[in-house]
Backbone as JSON Lines, residues from 0, in Angstrom:
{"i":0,"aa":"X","n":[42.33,5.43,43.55],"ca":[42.79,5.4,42.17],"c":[42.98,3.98,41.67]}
{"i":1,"aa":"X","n":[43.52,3.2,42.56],"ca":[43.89,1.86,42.42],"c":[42.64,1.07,41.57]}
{"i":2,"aa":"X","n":[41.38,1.17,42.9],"ca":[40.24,0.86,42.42],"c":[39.48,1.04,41.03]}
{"i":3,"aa":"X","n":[39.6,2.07,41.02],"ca":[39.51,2.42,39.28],"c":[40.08,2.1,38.58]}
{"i":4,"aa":"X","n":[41.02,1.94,38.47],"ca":[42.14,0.96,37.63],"c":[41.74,-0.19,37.14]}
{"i":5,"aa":"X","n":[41.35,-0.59,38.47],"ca":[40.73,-2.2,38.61],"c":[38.66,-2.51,37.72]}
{"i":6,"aa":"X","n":[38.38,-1.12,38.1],"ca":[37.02,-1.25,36.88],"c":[37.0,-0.91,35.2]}
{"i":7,"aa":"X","n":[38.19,-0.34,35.02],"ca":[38.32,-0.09,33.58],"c":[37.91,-1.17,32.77]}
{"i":8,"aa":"X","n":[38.73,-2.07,32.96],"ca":[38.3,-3.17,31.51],"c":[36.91,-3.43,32.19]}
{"i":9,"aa":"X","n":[35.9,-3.75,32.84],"ca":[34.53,-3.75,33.01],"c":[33.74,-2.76,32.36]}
{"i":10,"aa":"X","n":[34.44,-1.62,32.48],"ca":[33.71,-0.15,31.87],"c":[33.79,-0.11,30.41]}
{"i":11,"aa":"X","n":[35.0,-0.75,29.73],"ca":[35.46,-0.97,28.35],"c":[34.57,-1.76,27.82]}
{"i":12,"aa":"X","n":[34.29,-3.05,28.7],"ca":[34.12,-4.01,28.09],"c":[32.54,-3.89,27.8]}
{"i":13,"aa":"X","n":[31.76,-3.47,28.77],"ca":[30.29,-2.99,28.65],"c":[29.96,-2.24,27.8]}
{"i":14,"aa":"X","n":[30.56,-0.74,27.36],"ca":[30.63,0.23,26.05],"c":[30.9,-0.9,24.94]}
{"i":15,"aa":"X","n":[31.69,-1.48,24.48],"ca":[31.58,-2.13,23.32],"c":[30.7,-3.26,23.29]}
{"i":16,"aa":"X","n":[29.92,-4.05,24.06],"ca":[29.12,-4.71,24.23],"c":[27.99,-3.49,24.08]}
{"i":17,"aa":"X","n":[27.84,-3.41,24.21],"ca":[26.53,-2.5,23.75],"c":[26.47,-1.59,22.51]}
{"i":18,"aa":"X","n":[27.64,-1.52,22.11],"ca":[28.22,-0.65,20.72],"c":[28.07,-2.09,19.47]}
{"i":19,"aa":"X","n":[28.68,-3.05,20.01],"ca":[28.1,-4.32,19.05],"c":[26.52,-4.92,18.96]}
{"i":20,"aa":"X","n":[25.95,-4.38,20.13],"ca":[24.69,-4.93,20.51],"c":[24.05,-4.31,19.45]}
{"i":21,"aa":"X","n":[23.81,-3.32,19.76],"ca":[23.12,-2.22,18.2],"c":[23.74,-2.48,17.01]}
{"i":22,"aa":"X","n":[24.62,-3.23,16.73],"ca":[24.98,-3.03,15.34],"c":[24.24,-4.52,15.17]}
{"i":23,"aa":"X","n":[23.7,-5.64,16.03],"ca":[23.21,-6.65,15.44],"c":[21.72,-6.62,15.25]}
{"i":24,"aa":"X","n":[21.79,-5.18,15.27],"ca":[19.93,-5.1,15.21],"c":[19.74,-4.38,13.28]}
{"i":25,"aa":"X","n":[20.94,-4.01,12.78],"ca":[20.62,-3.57,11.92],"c":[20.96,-5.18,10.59]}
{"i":26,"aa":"X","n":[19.93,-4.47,9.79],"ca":[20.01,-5.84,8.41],"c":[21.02,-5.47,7.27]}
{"i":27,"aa":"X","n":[21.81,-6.39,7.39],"ca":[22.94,-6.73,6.52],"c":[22.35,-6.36,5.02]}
{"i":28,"aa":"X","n":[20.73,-6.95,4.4],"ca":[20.24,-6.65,3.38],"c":[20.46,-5.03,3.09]}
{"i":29,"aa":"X","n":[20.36,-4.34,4.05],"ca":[19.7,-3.03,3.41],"c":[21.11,-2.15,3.88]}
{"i":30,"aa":"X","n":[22.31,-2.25,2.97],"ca":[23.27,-1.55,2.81],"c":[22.89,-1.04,1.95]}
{"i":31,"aa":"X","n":[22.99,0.59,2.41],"ca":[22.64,1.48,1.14],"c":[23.67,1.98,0.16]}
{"i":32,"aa":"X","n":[22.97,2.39,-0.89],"ca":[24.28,2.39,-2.54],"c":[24.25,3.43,-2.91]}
{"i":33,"aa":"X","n":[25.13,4.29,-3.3],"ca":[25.65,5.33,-3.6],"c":[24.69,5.33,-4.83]}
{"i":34,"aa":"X","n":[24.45,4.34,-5.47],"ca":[23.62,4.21,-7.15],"c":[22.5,4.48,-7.14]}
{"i":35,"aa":"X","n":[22.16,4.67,-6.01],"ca":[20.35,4.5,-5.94],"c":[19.8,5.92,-6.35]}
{"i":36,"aa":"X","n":[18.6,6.2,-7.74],"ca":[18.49,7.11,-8.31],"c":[19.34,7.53,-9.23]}
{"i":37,"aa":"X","n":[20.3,7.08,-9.24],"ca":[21.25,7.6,-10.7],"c":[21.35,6.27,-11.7]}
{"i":38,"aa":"X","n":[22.12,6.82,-12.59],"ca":[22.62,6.06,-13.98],"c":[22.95,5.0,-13.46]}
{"i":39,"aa":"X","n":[22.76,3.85,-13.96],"ca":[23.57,2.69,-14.0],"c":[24.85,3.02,-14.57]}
{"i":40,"aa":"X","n":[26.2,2.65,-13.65],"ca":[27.4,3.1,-14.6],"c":[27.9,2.28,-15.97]}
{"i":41,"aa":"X","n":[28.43,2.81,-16.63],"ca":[28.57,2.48,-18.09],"c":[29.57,0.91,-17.99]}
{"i":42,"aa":"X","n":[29.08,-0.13,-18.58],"ca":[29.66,-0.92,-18.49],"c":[29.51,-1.73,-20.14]}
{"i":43,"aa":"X","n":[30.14,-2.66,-20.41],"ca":[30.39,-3.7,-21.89],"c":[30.61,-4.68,-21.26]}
{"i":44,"aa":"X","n":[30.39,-5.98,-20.87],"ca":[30.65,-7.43,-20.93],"c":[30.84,-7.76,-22.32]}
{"i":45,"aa":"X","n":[31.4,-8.63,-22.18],"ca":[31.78,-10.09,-23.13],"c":[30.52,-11.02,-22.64]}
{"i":46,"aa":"X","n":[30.35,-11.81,-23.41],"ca":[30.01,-12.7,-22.97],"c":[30.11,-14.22,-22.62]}
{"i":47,"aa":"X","n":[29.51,-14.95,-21.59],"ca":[30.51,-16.14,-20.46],"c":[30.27,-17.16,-21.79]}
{"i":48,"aa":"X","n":[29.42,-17.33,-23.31],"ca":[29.76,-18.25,-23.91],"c":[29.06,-17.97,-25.41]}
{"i":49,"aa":"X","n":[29.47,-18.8,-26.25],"ca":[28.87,-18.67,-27.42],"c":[27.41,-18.57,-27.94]}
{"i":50,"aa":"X","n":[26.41,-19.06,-26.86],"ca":[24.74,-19.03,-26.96],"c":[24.1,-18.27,-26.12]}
{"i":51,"aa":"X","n":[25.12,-16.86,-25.13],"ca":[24.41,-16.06,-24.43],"c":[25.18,-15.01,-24.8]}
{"i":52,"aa":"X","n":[24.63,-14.08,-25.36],"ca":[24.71,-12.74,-25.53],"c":[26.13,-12.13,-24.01]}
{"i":53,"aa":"X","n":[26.38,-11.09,-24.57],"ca":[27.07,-10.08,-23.25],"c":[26.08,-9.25,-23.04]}
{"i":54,"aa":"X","n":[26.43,-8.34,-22.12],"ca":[26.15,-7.41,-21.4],"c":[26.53,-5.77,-21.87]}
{"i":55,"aa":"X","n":[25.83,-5.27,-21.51],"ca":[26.29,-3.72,-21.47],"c":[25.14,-2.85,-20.49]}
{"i":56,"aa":"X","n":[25.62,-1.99,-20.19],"ca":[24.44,-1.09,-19.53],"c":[23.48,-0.37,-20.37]}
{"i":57,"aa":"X","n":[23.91,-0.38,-21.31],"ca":[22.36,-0.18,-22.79],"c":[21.41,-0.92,-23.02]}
{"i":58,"aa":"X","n":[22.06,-2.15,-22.48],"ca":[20.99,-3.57,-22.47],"c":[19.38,-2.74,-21.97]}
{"i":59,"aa":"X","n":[19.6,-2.64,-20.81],"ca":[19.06,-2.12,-20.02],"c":[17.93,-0.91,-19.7]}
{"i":60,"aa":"X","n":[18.14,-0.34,-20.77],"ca":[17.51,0.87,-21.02],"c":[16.63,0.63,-21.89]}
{"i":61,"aa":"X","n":[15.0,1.24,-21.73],"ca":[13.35,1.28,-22.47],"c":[13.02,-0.01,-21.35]}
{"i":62,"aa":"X","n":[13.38,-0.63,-20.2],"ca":[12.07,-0.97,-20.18],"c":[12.71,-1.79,-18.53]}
{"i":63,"aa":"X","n":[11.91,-1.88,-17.02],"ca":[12.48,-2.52,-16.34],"c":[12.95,-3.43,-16.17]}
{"i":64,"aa":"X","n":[13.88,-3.64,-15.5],"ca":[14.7,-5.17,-15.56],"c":[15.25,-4.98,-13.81]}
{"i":65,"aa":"X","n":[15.28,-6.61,-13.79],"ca":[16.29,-6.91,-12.55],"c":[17.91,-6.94,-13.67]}
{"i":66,"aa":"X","n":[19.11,-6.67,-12.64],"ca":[20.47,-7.08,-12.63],"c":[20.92,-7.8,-11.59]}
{"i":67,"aa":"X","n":[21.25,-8.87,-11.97],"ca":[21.59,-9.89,-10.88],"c":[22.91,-10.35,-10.53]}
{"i":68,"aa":"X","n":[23.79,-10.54,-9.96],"ca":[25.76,-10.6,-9.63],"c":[25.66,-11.59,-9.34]}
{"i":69,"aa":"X","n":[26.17,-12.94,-9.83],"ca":[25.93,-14.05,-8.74],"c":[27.51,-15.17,-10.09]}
{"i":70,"aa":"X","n":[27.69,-15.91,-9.32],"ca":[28.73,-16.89,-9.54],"c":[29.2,-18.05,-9.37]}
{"i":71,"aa":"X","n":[29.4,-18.95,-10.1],"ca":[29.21,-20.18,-9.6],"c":[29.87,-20.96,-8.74]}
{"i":72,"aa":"X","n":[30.41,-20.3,-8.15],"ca":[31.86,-20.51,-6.59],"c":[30.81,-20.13,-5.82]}
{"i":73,"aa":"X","n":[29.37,-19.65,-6.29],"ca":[28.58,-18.54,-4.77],"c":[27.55,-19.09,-4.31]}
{"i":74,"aa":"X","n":[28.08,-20.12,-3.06],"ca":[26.81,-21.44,-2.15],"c":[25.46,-20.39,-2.18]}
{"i":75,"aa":"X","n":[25.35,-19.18,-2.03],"ca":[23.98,-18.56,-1.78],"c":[23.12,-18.66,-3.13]}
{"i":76,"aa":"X","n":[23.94,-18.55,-4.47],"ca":[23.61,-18.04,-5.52],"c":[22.95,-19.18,-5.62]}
{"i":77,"aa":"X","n":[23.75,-20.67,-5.6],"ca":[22.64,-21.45,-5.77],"c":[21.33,-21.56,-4.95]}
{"i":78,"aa":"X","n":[21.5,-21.0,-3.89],"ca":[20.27,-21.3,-3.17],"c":[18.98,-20.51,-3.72]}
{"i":79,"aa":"X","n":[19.47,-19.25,-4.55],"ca":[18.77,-18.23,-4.84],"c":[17.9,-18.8,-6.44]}
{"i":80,"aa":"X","n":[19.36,-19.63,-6.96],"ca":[18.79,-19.85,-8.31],"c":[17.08,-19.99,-8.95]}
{"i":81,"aa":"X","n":[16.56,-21.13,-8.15],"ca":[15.51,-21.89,-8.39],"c":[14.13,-20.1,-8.4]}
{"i":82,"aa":"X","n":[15.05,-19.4,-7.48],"ca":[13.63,-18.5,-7.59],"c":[13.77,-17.87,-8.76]}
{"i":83,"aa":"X","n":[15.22,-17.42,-8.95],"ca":[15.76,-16.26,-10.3],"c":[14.46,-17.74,-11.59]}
{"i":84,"aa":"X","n":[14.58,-18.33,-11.53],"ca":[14.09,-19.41,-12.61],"c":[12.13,-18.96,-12.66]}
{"i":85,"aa":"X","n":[12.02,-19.08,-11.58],"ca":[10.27,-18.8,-11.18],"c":[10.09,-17.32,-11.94]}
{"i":86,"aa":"X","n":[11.05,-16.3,-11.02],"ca":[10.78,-14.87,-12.01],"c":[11.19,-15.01,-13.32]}
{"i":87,"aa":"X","n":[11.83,-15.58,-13.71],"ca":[11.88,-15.49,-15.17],"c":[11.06,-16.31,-16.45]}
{"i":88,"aa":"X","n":[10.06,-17.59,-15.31],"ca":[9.18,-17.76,-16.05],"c":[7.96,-17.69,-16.04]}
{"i":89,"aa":"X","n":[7.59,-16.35,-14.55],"ca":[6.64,-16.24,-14.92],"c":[6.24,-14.46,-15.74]}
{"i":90,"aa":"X","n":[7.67,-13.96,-16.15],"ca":[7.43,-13.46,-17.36],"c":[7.19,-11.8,-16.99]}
{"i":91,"aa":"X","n":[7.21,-11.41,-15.65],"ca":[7.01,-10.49,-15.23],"c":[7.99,-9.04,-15.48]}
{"i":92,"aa":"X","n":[9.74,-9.61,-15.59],"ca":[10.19,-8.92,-15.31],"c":[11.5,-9.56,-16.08]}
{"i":93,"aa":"X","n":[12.0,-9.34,-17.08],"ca":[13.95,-10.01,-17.75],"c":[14.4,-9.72,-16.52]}
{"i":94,"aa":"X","n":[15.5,-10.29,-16.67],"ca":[16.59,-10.73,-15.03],"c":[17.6,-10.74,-16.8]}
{"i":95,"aa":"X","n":[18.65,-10.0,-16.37],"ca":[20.09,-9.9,-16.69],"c":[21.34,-10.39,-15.57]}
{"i":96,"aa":"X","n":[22.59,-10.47,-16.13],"ca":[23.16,-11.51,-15.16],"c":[24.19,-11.25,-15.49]}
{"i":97,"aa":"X","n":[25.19,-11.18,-14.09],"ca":[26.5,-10.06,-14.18],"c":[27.71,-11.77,-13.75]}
{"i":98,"aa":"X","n":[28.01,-12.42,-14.17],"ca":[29.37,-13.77,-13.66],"c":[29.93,-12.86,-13.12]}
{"i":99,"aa":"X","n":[30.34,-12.78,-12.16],"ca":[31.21,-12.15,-11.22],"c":[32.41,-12.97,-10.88]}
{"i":100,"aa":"X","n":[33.87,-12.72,-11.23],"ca":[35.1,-13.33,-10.95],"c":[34.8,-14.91,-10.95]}
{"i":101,"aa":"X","n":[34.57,-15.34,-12.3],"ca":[34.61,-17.02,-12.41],"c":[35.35,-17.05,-13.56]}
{"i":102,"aa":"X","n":[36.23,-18.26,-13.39],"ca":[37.13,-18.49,-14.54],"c":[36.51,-19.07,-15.6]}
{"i":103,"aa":"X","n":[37.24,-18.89,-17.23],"ca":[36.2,-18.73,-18.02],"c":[35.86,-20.17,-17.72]}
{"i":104,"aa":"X","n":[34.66,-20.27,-18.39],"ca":[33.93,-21.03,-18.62],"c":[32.66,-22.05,-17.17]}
{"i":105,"aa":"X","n":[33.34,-21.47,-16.75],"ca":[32.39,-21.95,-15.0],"c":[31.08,-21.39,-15.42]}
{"i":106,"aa":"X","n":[30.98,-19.96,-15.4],"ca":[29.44,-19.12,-15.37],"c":[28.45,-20.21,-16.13]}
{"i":107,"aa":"X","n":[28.87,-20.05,-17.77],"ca":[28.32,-20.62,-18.82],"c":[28.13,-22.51,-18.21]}
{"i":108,"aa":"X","n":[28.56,-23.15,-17.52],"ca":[28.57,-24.52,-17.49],"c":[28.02,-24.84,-15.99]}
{"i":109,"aa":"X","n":[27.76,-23.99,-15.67],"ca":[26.96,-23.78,-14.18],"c":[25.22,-23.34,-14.77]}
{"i":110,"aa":"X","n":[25.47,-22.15,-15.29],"ca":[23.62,-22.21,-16.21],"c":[23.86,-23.6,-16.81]}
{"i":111,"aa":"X","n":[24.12,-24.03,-17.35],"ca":[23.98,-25.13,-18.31],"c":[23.18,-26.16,-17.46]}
{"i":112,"aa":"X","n":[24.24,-26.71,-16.45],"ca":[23.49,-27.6,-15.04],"c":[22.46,-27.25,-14.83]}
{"i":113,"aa":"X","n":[22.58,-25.68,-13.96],"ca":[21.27,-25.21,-13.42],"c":[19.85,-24.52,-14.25]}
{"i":114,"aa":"X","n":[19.95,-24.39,-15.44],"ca":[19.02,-23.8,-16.03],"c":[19.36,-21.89,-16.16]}
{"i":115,"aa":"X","n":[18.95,-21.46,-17.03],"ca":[19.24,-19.93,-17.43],"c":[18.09,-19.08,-17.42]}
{"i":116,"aa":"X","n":[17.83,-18.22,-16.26],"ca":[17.2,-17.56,-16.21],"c":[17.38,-15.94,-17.0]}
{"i":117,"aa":"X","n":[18.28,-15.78,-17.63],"ca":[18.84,-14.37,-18.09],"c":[18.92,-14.22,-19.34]}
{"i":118,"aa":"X","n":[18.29,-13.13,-19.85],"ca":[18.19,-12.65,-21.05],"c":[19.78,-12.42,-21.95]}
{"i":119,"aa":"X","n":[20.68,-11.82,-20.84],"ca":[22.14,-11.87,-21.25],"c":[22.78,-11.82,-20.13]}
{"i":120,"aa":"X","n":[24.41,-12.37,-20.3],"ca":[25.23,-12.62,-19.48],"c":[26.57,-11.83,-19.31]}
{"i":121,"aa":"X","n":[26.85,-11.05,-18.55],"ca":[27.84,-10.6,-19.35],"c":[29.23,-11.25,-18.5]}
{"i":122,"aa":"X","n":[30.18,-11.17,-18.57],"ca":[31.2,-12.01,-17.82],"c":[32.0,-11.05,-17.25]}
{"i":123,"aa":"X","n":[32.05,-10.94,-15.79],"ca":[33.34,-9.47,-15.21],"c":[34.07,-10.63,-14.34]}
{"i":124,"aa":"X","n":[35.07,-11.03,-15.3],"ca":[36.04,-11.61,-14.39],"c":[36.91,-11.16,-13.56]}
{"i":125,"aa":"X","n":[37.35,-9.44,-14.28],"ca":[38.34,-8.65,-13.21],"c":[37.5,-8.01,-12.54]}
{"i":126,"aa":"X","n":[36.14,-7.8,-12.37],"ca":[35.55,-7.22,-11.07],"c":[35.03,-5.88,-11.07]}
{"i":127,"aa":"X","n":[35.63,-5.49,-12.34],"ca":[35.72,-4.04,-12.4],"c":[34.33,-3.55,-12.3]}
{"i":128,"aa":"X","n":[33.25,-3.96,-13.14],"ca":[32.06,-3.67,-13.14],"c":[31.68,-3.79,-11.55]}
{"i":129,"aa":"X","n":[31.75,-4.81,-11.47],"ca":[31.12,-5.36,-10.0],"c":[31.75,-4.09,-8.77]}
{"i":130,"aa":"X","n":[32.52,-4.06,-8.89],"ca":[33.79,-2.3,-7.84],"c":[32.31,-1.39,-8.29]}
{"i":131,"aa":"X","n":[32.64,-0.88,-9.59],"ca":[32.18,0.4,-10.08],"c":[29.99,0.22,-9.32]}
{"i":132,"aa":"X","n":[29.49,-0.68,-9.09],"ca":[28.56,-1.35,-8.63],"c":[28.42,-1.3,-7.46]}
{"i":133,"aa":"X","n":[29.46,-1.5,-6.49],"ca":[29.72,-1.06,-5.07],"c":[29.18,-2.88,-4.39]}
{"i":134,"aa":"X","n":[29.52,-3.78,-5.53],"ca":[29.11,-5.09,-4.68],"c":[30.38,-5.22,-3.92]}
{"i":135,"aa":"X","n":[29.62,-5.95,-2.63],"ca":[30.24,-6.59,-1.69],"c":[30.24,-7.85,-1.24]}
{"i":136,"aa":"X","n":[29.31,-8.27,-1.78],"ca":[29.19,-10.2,-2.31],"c":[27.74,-10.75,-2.85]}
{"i":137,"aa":"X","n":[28.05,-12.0,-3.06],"ca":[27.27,-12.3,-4.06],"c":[26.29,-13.21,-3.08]}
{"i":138,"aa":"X","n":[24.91,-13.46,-4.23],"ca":[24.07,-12.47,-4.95],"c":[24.29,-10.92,-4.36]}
{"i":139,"aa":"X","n":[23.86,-10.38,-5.46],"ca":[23.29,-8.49,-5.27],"c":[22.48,-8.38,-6.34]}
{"i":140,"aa":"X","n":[21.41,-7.87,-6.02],"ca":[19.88,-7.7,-7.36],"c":[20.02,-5.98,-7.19]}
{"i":141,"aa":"X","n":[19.9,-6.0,-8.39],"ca":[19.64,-4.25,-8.61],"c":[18.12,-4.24,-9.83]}
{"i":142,"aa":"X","n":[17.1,-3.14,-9.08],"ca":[15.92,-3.24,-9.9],"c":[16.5,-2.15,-10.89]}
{"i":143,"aa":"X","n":[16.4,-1.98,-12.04],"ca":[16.52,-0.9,-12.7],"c":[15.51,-0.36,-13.54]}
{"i":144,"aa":"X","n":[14.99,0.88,-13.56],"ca":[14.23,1.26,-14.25],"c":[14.08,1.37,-15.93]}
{"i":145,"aa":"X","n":[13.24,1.92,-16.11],"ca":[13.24,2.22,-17.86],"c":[14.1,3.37,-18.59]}
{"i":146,"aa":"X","n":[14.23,3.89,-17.55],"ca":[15.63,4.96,-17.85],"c":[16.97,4.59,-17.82]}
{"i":147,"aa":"X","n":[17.07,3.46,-17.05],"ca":[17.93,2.45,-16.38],"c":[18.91,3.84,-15.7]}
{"i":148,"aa":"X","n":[18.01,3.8,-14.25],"ca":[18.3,4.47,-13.27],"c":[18.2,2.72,-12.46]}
{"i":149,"aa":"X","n":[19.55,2.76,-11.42],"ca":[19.23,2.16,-10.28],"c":[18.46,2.39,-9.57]}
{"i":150,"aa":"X","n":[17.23,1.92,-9.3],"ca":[16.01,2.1,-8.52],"c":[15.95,1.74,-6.9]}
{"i":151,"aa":"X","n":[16.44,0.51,-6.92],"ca":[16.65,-0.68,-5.29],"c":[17.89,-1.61,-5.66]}
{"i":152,"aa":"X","n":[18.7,-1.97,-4.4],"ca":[19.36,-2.62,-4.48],"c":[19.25,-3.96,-3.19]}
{"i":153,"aa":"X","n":[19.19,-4.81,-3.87],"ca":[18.93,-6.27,-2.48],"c":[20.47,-6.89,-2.82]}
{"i":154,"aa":"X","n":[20.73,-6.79,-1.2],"ca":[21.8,-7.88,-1.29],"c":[21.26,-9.38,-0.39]}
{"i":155,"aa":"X","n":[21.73,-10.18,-0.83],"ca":[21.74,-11.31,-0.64],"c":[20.71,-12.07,-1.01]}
{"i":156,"aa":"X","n":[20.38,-13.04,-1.41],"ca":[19.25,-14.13,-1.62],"c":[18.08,-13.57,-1.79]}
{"i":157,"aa":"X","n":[17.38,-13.93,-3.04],"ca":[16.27,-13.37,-3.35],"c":[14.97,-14.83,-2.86]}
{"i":158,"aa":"X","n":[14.15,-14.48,-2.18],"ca":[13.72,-15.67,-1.48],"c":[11.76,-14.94,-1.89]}
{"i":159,"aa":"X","n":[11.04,-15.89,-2.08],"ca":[9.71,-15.95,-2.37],"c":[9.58,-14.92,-1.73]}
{"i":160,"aa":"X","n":[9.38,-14.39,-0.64],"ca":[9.08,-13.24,0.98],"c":[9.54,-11.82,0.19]}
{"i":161,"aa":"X","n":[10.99,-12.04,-0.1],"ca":[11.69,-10.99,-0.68],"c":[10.96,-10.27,-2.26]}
{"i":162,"aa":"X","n":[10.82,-11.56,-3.02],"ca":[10.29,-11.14,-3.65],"c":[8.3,-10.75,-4.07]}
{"i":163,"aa":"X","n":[7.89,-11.13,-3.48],"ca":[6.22,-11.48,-2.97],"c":[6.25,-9.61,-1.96]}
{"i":164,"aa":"X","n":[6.89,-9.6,-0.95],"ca":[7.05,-8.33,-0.51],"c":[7.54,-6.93,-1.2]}
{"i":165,"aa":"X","n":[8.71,-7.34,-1.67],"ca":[9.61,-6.02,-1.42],"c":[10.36,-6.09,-3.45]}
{"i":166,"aa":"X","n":[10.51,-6.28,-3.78],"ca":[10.45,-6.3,-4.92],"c":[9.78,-6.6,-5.97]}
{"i":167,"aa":"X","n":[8.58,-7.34,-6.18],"ca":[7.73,-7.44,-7.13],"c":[6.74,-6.34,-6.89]}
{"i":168,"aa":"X","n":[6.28,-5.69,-6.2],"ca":[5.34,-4.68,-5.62],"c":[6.26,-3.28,-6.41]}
{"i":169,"aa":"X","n":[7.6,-3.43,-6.12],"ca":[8.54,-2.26,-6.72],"c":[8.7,-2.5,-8.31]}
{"i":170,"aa":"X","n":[8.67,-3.38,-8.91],"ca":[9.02,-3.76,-10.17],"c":[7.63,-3.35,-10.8]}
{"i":171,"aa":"X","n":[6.68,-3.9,-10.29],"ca":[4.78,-3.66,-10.74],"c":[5.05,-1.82,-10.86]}
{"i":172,"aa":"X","n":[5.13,-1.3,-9.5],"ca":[5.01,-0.03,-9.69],"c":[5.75,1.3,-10.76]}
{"i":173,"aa":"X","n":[7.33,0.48,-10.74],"ca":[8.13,1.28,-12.07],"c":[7.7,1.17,-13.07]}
{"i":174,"aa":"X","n":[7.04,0.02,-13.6],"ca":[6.52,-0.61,-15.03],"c":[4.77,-0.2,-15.17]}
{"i":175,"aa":"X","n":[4.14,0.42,-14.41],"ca":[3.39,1.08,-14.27],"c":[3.51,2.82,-14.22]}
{"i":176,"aa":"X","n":[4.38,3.36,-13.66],"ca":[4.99,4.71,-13.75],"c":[5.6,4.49,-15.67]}
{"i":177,"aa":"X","n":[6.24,4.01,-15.94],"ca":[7.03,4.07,-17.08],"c":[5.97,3.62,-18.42]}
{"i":178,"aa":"X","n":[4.6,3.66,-18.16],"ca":[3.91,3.54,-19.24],"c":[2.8,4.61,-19.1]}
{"i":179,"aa":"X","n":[3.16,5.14,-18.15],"ca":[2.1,6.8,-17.84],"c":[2.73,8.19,-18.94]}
């Protein structure tokens, strides 16, 4: 009995080593969303300044669009920026744009620096939108359709690969379905 005693934490320690092992095989990107196929939920922004429009989830509706969450406290967002800039000029697809918890005036003076890829901005400083959204950090791209059904949701960094693969191929195909 003694002996056994003495292999427990070995026996413990191997089960959760292998219970963590499998969980590092799965991709952080592809957390799935309760939204996917339904309504975009009903939302109104304000907007982060006087020369960009707000937001609403009506925006959205007749025709596909990306929705994009990103903030200017968010080291990824910038990394992401320069591409959000490429899709938006090469015209394929509006990109809308959710400030997620930035105090006023950051969102608006952060595009300013970095350039504005977004048709409108809307500003959720208390989060609420972003909850009702099911984000869990920033960036999060949501493709939305012409019904403005949530279609796909990417979290994290939208990178040439990401988009060249797995979302421009999805954006081509809704905007092709939605003119049949």
């Amino acid at each position: 009995m003694s002996r056994l005693v003495l292999f427990l934490p070995l026996v413990l320690f191997a089960v959760m080593a292998v219970y963590f092992g499998m969980g590092l095989r799965e991709d952080p990107s592809e957390i799935p969303s309760q939204l996917i196929d339904r309504e975009l939920p009903a939302f109104d922004l304000p907007a982060i300044s006087g020369d960009v429009e707000g937001l609403s989830n009506t925006d959205l509706v007749g025709q596909v669009s990306l929705l994009n969450v990103f903030g200017s406290w968010c080291p990824p967002c910038a990394v992401e920026h320069p591409m959000l800039m490429q899709i938006a000029r090469s015209g394929v697809v509006p990109i809308y744009g959710i400030d997620w918890k930035d105090p006023p005036g950051a969102g608006s003076a952060w595009l300013e620096r970095n350039g504005n890829p977004y048709q409108r901005v809307g500003d959720d400083a208390s989060g609420r939108t972003a909850i009702d959204l099911g984000i869990t950090g920033a960036p999060e791209t949501f493709i939305i359709d012409h019904l403005g059904r949530v279609r796909y949701r990417h979290v994290g960094v939208i990178t040439e690969q990401v988009w060249t693969d797995r979302l421009r191929p999805l954006v081509e195909h809704l905007q092709a379905e939605a003119a049949e």
